[in-house]
Backbone as JSON, one array per atom type, in Angstrom:
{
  "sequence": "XXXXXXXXXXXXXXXXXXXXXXXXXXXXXXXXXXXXXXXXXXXXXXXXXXXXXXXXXXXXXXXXXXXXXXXXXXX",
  "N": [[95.09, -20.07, -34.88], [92.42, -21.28, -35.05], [88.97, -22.33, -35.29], [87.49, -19.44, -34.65], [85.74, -18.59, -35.55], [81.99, -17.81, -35.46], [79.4, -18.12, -37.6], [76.3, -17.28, -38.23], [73.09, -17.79, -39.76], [71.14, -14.79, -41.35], [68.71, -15.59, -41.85], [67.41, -17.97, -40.97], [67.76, -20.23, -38.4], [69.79, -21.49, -38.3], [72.96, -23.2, -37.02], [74.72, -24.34, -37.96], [77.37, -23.14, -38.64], [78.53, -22.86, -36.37], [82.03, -22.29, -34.77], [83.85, -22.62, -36.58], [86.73, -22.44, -38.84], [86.99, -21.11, -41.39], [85.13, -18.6, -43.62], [82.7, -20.18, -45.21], [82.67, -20.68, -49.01], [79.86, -21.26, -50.24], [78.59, -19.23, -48.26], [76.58, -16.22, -48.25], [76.89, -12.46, -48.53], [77.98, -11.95, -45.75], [78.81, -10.46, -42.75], [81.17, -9.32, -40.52], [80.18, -8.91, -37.16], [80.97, -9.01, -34.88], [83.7, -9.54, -31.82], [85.15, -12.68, -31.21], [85.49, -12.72, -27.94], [83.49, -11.06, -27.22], [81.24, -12.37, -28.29], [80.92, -14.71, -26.98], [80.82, -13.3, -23.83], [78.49, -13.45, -20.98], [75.71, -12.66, -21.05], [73.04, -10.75, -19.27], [70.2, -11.24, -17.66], [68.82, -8.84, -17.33], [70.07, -7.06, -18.84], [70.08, -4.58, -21.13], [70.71, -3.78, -23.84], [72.37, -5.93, -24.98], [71.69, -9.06, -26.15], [71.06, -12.33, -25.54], [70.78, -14.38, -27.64], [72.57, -13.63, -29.7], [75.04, -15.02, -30.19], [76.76, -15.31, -32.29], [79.76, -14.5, -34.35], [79.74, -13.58, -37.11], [77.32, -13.01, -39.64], [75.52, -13.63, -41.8], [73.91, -15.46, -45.37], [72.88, -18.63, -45.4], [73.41, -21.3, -47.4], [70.55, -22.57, -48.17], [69.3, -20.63, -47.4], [69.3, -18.72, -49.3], [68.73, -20.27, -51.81], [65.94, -20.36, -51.11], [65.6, -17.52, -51.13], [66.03, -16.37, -53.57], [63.68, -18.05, -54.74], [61.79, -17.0, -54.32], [61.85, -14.59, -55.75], [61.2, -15.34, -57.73], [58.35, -15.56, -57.95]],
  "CA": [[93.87, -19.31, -34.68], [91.37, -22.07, -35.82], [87.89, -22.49, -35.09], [87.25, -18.3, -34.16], [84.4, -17.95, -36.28], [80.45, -18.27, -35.31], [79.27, -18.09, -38.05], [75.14, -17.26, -38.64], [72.22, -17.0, -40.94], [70.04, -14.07, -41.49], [67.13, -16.49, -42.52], [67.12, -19.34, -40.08], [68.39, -20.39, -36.8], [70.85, -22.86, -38.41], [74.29, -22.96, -36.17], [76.22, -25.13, -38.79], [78.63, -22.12, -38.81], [79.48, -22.68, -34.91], [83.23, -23.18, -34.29], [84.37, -22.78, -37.74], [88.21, -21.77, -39.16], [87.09, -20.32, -42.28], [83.91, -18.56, -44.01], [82.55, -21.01, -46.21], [82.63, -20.01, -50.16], [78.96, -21.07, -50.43], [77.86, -18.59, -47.74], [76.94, -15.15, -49.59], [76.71, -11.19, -47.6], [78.88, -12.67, -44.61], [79.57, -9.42, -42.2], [81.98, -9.72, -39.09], [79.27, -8.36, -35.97], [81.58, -8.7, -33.02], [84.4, -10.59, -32.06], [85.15, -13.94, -30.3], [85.68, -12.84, -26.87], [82.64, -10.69, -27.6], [80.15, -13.26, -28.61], [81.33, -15.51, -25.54], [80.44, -12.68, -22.74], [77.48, -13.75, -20.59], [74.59, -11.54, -21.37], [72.87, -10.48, -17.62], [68.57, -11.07, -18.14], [68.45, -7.32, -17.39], [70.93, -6.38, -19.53], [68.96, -4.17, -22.1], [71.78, -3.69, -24.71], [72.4, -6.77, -25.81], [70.76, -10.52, -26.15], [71.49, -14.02, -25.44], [70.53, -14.62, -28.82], [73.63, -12.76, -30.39], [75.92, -15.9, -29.81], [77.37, -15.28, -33.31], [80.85, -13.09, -34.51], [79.65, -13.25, -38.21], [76.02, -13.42, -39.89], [75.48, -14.01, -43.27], [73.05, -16.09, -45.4], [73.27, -19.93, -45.75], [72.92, -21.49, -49.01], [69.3, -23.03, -48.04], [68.45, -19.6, -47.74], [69.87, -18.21, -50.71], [67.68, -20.67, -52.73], [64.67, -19.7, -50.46], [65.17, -15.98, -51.93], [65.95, -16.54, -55.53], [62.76, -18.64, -55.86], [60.3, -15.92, -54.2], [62.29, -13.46, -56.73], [60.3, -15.39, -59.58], [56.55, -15.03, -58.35]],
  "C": [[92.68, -20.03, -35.31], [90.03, -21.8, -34.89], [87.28, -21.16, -34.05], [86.49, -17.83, -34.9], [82.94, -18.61, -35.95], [79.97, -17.75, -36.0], [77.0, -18.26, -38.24], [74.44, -16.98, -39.48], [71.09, -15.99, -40.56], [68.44, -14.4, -41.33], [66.95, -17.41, -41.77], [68.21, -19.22, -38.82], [69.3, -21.36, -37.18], [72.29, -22.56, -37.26], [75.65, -23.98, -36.62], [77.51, -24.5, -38.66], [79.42, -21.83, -37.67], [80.97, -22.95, -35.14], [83.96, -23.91, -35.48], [86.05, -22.27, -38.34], [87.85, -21.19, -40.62], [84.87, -19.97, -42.95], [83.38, -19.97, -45.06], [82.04, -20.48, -47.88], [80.73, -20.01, -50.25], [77.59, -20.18, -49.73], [77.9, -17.23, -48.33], [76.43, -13.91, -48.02], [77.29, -11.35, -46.17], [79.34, -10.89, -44.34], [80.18, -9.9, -40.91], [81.16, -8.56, -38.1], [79.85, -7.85, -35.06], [82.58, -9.53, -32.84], [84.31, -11.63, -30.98], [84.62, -14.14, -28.89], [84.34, -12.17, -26.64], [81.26, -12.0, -27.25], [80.28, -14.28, -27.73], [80.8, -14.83, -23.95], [78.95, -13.39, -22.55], [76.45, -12.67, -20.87], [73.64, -11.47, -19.98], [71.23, -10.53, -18.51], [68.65, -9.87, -18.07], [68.99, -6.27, -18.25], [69.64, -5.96, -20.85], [69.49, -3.74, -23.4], [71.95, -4.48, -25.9], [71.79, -8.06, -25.26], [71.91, -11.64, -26.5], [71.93, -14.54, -26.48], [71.37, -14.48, -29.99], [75.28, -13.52, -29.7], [76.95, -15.74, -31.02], [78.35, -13.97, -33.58], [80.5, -12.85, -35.93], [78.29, -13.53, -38.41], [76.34, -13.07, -41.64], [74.48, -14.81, -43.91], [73.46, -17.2, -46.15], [72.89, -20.33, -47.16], [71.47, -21.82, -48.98], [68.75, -22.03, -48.58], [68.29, -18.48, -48.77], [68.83, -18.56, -51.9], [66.75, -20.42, -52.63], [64.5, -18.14, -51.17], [65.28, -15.82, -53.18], [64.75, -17.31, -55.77], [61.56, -18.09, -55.18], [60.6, -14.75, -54.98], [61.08, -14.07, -57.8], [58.84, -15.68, -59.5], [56.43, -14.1, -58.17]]
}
């Protein structure tokens, strides 16, 4: 069962986390969205439900962005 995680960030459009076999320790708030077969369906333009955009089975926030919010915590 390898590489069944799409893995996204909250904070950026990164897609490092495509086509992954495990979370990665340094990703932090990681929820499971939807699953595989899920996040694979074609999305119809009219469809008013759901979006293209929602290619990912997990979201979570990358380390980049981790540092990005701990250093607007201290102004």
């Amino acid at each position: 069962m390898s590489k069944r995680i799409r893995l996204a960030c909250r904070g950026c459009d990164t897609d490092e986390g495509d086509g992954i076999d495990s979370i990665p320790s340094t990703w932090r708030d990681v929820t499971e969205v939807q699953s595989l077969a899920e996040s694979r369906k074609v999305v119809p333009a009219d469809d008013k439900t759901r979006s293209a955009f929602e290619w990912y089975t997990h979201l979570g926030f990358c380390p980049h962005c981790q540092k990005s919010e701990d250093t607007s915590c201290l102004t």
